[in-house]
C-alpha positions in Angstrom: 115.0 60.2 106.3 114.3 60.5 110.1 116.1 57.9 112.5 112.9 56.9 114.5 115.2 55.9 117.6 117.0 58.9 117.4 113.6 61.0 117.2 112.2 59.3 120.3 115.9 59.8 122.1 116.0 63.3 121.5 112.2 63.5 122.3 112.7 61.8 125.7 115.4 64.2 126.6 113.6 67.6 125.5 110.7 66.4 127.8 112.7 65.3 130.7 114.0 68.6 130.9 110.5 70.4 130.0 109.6 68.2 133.1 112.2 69.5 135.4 111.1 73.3 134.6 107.4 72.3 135.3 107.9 70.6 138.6 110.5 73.3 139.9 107.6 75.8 138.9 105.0 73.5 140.5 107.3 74.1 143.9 107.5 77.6 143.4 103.7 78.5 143.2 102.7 75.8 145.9 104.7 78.3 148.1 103.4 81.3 146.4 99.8 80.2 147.1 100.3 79.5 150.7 101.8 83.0 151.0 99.4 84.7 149.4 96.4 82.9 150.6 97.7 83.6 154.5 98.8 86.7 153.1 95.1 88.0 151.7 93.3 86.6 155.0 96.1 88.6 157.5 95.3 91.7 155.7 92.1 91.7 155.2 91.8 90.7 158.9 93.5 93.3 160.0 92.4 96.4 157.5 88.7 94.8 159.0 89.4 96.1 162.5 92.0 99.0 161.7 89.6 100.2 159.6 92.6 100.6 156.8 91.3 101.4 153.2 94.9 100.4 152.1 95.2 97.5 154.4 92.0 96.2 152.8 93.1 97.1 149.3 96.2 95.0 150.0 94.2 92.0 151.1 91.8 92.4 148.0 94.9 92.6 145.7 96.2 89.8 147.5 93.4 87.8 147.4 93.3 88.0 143.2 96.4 86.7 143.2 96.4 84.2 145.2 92.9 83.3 142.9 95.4 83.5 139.9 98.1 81.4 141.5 95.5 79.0 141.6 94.3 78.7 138.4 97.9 78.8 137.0 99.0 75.7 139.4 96.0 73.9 138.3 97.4 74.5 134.9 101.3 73.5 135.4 99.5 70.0 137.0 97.7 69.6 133.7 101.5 70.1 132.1 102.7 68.4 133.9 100.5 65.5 133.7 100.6 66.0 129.7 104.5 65.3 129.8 104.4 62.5 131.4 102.1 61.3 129.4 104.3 62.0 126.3 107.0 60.5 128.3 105.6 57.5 128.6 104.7 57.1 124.9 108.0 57.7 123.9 109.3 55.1 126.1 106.9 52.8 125.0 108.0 53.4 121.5 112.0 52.9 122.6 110.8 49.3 124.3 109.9 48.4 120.9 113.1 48.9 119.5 114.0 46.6 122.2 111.3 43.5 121.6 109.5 44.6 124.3 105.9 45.3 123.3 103.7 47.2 125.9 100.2 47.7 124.6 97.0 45.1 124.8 98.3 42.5 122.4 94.8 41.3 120.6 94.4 38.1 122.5 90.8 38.2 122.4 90.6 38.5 118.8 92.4 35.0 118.1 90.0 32.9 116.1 91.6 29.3 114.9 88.3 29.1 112.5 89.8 32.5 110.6 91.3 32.1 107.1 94.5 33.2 108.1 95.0 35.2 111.5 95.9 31.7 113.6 98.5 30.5 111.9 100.0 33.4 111.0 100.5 34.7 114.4 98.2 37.9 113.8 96.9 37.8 117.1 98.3 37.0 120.4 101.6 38.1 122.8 104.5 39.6 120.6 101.8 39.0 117.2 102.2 41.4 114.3 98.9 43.2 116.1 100.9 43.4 119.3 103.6 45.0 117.2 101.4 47.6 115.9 98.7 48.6 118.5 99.4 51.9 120.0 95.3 52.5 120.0 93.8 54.3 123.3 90.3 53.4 122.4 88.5 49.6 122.3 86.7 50.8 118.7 90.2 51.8 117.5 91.6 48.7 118.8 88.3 46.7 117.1 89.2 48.7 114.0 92.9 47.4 113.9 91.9 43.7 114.1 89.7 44.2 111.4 92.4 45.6 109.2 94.7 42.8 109.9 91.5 40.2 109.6 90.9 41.2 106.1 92.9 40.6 102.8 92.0 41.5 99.1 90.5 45.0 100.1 90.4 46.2 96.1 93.4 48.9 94.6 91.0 52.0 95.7 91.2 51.0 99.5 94.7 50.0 99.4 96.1 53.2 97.9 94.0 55.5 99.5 94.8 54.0 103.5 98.6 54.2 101.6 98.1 58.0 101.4 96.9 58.6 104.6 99.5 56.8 106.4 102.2 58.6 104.2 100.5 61.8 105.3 100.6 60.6 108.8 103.8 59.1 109.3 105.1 62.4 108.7 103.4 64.1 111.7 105.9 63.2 114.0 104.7 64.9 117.1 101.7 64.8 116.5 101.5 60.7 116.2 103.3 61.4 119.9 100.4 63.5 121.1 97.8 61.1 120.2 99.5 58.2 121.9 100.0 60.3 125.0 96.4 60.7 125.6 94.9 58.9 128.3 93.2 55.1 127.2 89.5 55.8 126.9 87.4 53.1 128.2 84.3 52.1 126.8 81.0 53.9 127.8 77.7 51.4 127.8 75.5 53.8 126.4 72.4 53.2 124.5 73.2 55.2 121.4 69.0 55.4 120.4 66.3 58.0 121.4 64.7 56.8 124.5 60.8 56.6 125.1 60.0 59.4 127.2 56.3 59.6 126.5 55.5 58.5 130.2 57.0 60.7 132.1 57.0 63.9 129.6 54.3 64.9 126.9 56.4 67.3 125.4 53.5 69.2 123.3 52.1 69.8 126.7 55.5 71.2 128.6 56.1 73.0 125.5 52.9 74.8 125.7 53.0 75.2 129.7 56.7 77.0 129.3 55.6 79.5 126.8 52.3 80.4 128.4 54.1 80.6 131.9 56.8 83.0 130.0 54.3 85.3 128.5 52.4 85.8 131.7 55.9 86.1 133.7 56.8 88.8 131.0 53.4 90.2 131.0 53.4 90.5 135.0 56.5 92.7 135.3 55.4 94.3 132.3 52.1 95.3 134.4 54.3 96.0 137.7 56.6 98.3 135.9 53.9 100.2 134.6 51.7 100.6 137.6 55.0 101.3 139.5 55.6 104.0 136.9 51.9 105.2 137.0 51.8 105.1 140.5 49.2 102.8 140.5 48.7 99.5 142.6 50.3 96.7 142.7 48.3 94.6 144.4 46.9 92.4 141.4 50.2 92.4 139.4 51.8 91.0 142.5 49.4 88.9 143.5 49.5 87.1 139.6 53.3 86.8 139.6 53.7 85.4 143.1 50.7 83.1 141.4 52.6 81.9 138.2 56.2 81.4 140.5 54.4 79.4 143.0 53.3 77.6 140.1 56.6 77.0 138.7 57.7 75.8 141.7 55.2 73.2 141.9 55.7 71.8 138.1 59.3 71.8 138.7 59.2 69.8 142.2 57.1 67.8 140.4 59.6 66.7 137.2 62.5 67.4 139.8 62.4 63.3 140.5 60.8 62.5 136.9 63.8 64.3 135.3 66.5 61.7 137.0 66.3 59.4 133.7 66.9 62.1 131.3 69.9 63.3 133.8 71.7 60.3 134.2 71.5 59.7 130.0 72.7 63.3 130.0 75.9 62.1 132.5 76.6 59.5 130.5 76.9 61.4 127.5 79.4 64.0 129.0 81.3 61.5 129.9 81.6 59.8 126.8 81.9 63.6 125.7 84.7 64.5 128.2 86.7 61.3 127.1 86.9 61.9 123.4 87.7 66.0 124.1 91.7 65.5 124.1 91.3 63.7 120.5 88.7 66.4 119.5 90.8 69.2 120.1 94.1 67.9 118.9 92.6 66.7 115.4 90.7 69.9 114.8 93.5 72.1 115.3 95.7 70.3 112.5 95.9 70.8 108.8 95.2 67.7 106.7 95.5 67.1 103.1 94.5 63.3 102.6 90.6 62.6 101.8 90.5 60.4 104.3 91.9 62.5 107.0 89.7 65.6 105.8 86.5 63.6 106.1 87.6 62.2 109.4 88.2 66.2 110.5 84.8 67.5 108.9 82.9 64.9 110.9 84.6 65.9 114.2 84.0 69.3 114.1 80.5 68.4 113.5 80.2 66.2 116.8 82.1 69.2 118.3 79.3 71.2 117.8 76.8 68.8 118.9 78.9 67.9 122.0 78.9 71.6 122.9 75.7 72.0 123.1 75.3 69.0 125.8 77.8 70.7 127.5 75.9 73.8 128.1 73.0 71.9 128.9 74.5 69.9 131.6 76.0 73.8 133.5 72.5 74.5 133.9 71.7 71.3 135.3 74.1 72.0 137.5 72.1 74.8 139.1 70.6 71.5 140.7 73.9 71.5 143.1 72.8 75.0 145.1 69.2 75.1 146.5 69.0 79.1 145.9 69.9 79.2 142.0 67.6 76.2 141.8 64.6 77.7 143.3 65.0 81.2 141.8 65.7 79.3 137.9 62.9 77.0 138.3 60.4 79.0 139.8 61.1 81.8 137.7 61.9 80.2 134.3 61.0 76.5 134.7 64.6 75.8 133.8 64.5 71.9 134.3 61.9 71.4 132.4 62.9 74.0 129.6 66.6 71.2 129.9 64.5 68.4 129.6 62.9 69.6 126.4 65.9 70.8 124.8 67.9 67.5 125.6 64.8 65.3 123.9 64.9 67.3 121.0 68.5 67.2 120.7 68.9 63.5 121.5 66.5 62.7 118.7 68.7 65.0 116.1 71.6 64.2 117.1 72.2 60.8 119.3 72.3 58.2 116.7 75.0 60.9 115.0 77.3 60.5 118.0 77.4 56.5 117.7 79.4 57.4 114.5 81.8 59.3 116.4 83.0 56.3 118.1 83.5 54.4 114.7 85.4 57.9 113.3 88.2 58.2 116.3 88.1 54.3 116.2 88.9 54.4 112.5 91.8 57.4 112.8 93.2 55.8 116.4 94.1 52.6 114.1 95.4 54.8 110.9 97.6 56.3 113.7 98.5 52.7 115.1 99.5 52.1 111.4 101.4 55.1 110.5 103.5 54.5 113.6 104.4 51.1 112.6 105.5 52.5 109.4 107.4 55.4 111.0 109.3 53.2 113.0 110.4 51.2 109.9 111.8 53.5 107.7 113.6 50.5 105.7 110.4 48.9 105.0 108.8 50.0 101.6 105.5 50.8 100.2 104.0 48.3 97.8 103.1 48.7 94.0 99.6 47.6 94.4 98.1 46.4 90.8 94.9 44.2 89.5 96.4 41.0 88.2 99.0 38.4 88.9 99.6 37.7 92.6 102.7 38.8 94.3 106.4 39.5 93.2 109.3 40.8 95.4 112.6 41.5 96.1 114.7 40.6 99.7 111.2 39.8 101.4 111.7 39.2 104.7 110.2 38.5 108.1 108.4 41.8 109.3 109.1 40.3 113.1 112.8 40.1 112.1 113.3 43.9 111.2 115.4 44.7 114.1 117.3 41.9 113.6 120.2 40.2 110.5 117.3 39.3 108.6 117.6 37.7 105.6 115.7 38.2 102.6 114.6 36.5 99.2 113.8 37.1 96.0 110.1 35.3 94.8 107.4 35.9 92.7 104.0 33.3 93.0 102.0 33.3 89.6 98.2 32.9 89.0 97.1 29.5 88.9 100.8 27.8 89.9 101.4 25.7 92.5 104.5 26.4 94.4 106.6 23.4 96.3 109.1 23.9 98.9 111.4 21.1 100.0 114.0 21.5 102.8 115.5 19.8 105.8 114.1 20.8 109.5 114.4 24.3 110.8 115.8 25.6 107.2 113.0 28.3 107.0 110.2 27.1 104.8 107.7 27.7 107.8 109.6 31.3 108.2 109.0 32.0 105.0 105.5 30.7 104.5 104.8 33.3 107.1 106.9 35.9 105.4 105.0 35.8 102.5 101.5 36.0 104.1 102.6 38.7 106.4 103.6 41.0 104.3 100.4 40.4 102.4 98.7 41.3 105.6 101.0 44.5 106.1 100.4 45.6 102.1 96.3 45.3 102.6 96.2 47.6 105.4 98.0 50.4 103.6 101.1 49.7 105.6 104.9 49.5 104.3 106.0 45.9 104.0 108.9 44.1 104.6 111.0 44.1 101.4 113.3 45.5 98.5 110.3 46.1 96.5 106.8 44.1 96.3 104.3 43.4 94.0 100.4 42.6 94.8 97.2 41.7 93.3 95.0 43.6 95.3 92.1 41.1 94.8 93.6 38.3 96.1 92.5 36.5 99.3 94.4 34.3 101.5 94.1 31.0 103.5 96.0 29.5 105.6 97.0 26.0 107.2 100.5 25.9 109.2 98.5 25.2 113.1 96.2 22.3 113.6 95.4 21.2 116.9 93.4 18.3 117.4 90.5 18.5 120.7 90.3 15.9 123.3 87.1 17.7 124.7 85.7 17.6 121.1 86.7 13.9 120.3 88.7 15.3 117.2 92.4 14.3 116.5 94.7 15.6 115.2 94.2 14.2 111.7 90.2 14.9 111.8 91.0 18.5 112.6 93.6 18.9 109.5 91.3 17.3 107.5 88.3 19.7 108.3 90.6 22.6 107.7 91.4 21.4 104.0 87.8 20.6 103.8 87.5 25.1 104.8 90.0 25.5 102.3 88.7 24.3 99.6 85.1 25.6 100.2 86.7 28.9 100.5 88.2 28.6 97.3 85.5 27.8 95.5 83.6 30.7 97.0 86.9 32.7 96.4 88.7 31.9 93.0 91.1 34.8 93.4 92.7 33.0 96.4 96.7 32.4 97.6 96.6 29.2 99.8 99.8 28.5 101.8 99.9 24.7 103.7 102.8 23.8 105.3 103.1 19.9 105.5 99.7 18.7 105.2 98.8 15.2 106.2 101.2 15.4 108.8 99.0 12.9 110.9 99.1 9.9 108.9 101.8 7.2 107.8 104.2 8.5 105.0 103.4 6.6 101.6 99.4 7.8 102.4 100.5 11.0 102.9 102.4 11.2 100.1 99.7 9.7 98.0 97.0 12.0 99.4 98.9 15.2 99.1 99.8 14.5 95.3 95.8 14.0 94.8 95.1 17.1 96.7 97.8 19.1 94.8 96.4 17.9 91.8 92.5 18.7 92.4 94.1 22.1 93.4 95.9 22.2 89.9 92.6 21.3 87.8 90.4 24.6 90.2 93.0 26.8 89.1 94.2 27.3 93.0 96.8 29.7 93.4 98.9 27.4 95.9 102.6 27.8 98.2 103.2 24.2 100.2 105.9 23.2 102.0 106.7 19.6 102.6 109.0 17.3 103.2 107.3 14.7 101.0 109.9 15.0 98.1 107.8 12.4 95.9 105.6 15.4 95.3 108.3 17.1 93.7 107.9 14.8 90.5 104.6 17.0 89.8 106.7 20.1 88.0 107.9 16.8 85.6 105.4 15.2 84.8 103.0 18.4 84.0 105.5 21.3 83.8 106.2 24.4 85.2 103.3 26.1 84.2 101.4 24.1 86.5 103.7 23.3 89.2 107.3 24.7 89.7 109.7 23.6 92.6 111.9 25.3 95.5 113.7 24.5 98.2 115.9 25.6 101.2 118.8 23.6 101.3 121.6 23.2 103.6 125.1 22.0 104.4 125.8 19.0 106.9 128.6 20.0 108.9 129.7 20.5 112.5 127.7 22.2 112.9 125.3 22.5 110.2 124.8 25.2 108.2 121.7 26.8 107.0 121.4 29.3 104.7 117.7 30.7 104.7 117.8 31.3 101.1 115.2 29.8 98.8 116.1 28.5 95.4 115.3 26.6 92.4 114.6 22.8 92.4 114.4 19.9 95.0 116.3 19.6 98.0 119.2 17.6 98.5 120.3 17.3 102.2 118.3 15.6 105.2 119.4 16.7 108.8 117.1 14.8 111.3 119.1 11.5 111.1 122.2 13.6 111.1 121.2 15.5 113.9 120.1 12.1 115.7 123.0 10.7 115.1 125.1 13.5 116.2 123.4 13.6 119.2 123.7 9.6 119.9 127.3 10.2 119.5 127.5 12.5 122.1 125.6 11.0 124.5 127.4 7.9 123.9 130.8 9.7 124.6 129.3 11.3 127.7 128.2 8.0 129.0 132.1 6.6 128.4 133.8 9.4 129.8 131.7 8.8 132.9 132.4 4.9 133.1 136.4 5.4 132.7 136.1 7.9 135.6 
């Protein structure tokens, strides 16, 4: 098993010093070009008015190198450049390590009407998305919230994102490449044919090029021959200055009409241009996952398709000198033949290329994914089955990897209700979210946090650990928790297969209401057959696992010990809790304020 920080240690140093070579050779042919390029422009100077064949041979020789110094310090930049960027992903991935998370952390994605993302802290700074992200595009960023925003994907998904991401995680460097590559902002474009009936008729310019070819074919067919005959050439000449003056005149004429179809044409070689890096580097790899062989077919495909926009767009560029643009045009109609070619292809193959936004979106979050799983070689990969709900063994917080986390044993059956008692900050919240987390974590395809894990791969999840009441909205704090129980339960019913986790609900009303609404809540849960994990500190409710058994309800609890100072164990268990600490803390803290306030007054 690789040692992730050690990987990205030994990585950092290999390209540091692959960094010091480059820039020391970036020196050396900045100088070499200067020499060469006053070199080339002495000599040939000076074999010019010498009249010197080998003076003039020396600048010509001179002259190609100083072309092919060039070219090669254009291509140490781009090394360079590329290792820095590989640098920088490597240090990104060491800040991790660290707590330090540097990518966009999926703020805009937080939705407090969601299931289960709020509450669960799937979105937002140092979130489990903020964690994960190392995507360079907005679709695969897009793609990665969705992952995380959806539970109870089926066994098929699960196991088959499980096997790309084991394939994946694997590919050390190549997960290093990817991350390296530039972000890619999103291009606007409209990815549908446009109308372009008003400016071209297309059946018309179709038949205008070909008749304009055969006659431009014919004509220096018929000037050849009389030229070879020896007879005149008046009429041949006269009839292809004709059809080029001609020319000329159709293509001035689209020259301004064409500006539509050549700023769709820019925009797509941008778009083009952007996705090339990712193109190349997943093309040039050997997969053996489905998923990752699909995801390879269909770039090649838009490889092809790009290729040929490419092409078109050189020829446009003839558009940048007046002399190749009048000699094209009036000879071949060379615009027009681009515009027709582009139509064509844009009708073929536009609507194709939308997709290839959704495919790198959908790999850039795999790689996301097998990154996070790379980076926790600990973690393990859960046994995903069709019944039941969870089971495992030392489950613990998937934000506390780095650190002494502690784990627990628990399994949550179909149709039980789980209670957890336990004094203030003895974990129940931590492991509410523990539980749901890794649920999260297993659904993507992703190792969770844990010994070993068990899930139903139907079953859905809902949430309520956050309400916030609305001043603006005239809701308090009570109306909004009730409204979210309300979602709850109309969820359920919509979605039998279902894990809800609550942590203290009622929390904004007076003690023996709550207590008597949460026991009459737990039980309409208990008669729908809710799967159900609450924490509370309502211990009244506890006296459900008594008076209807285990099979319907079945208690745990956190408990602690009250000393100086207290001390919490983080470990859940069996039964009802025992200990209170907020009047012992209260009182511990009266005490010392009180002695504070003495020691003052004797001084």
């Amino acid at each position: 098993m690789i040692d992730p920080k050690q990987y990205y240690k030994a990585q950092q140093l290999e390209h540091r010093n692959i960094l010091k070579v480059l820039q020391k050779k970036e020196f050396n042919l900045f100088i070499g070009r200067l020499f060469l390029g006053f070199s080339s422009l002495s000599l040939l100077i000076w074999g010019f008015y010498t009249k010197s064949i080998g003076l003039g041979l020396g600048g010509v020789i001179s002259l190609l190198l100083f072309i092919g110094c060039v070219y090669w310090y254009k291509s140490n930049l781009n090394k360079i450049k590329q290792c820095k960027q590989i640098l920088k992903a490597v240090n990104n991935e060491l800040l991790y390590f660290k707590g330090e998370f540097t990518a966009y952390n999926g703020k805009d994605y937080v939705s407090a009407q969601h299931p289960f993302t709020y509450n669960i802290d799937i979105f937002g700074e140092s979130s489990l998305f903020h964690r994960i992200n190392r995507t360079i595009t907005q679709s695969g960023s897009k793609q990665l919230a969705s992952f995380l925003s959806n539970v109870g994907c089926g066994k098929h998904d699960i196991l088959q994102r499980q096997a790309t991401l084991d394939e994946l995680e694997k590919q050390h460097d190549y997960l290093i490449h990817h991350k390296s590559i530039d972000e890619i902002e999103s291009k606007k474009i409209r990815f549908s044919a446009e109308n372009y009936s008003s400016i071209f008729n297309i059946r018309t310019l179709s038949f205008i090029m070909s008749l304009s070819l055969f006659i431009l074919i014919s004509c220096w067919g018929n000037l050849f021959t009389c030229l070879f005959l020896g007879k005149s050439l008046i009429l041949p000449i006269y009839i292809l200055a004709s059809i080029i003056f001609i020319n000329g005149i159709i293509s001035t004429f689209y020259f301004q009409k064409g500006n539509k179809i050549i700023l769709k044409l820019k925009q797509l070689i941008s778009l083009s241009e952007s996705y090339a890096p990712i193109i190349s580097l997943n093309t040039a790899i050997t997969f053996k996952s489905n998923t990752l062989k699909e995801i390879q077919s269909a770039l090649l495909l838009h490889k092809k398709n790009l290729k040929e926009l490419s092409t078109m767009n050189e020829f446009l560029g003839f558009r940048n000198n007046v002399i190749l643009w009048m000699v094209s045009n009036t000879l071949f109609l060379l615009d027009v033949f681009i515009f027709i070619k582009f139509i064509k292809w844009e009708k073929k193959n536009l609507s194709e290329l939308h997709d290839l936004e959704d495919t790198i979106g959908y790999l850039d979050a795999l790689i996301s994914l097998a990154t996070y799983n790379f980076n926790h070689p600990n973690a393990v990969t859960p046994q995903i089955v069709t019944s039941g709900c969870i089971s495992g063994k030392n489950i613990y917080h998937p934000f506390m990897t780095f650190k002494e986390a502690i784990g627990n044993d628990f399994t949550q059956e179909e149709s039980i209700i789980t209670i957890i008692t336990g004094a203030n900050m003895s974990g129940k919240s931590t492991f509410l979210r523990t539980i749901a987390l890794n649920i999260v974590l297993a659904n993507t395809g992703c190792k969770v946090c844990a010994e070993s894990f068990l899930l139903n791969a139907s079953i859905k999840l809902f949430t309520s650990m956050r309400t916030q009441d609305n001043i603006v909205a005239g809701k308090s704090y009570f109306n909004a928790e009730i409204d979210r129980l309300e979602s709850a339960i109309d969820y359920g019913m919509k979605h039998p297969s279902t894990l809800f986790i609550f942590d203290e609900v009622l929390k904004g009303t007076n003690s023996e209401d709550k207590l008597l609404g949460s026991i009459n809540l737990l039980k309409f849960f208990s008669q729908k057959q809710f799967m159900v994990i609450i924490a509370t500190h309502d211990l009244g409710v506890t006296h459900l696992e008594e008076e209807f058994g285990s099979d319907k309800y079945i208690n745990y609890c956190f408990e602690i010990e009250l000393t100086t100072p207290i001390l919490y164990s983080y470990t859940i268990n069996r039964g009802i809790c025992k200990n209170k600490n907020a009047s012992f803390i209260v009182n511990k803290m009266l005490e010392s304020k009180i002695k504070m306030n003495n020691d003052i007054e004797e001084k």
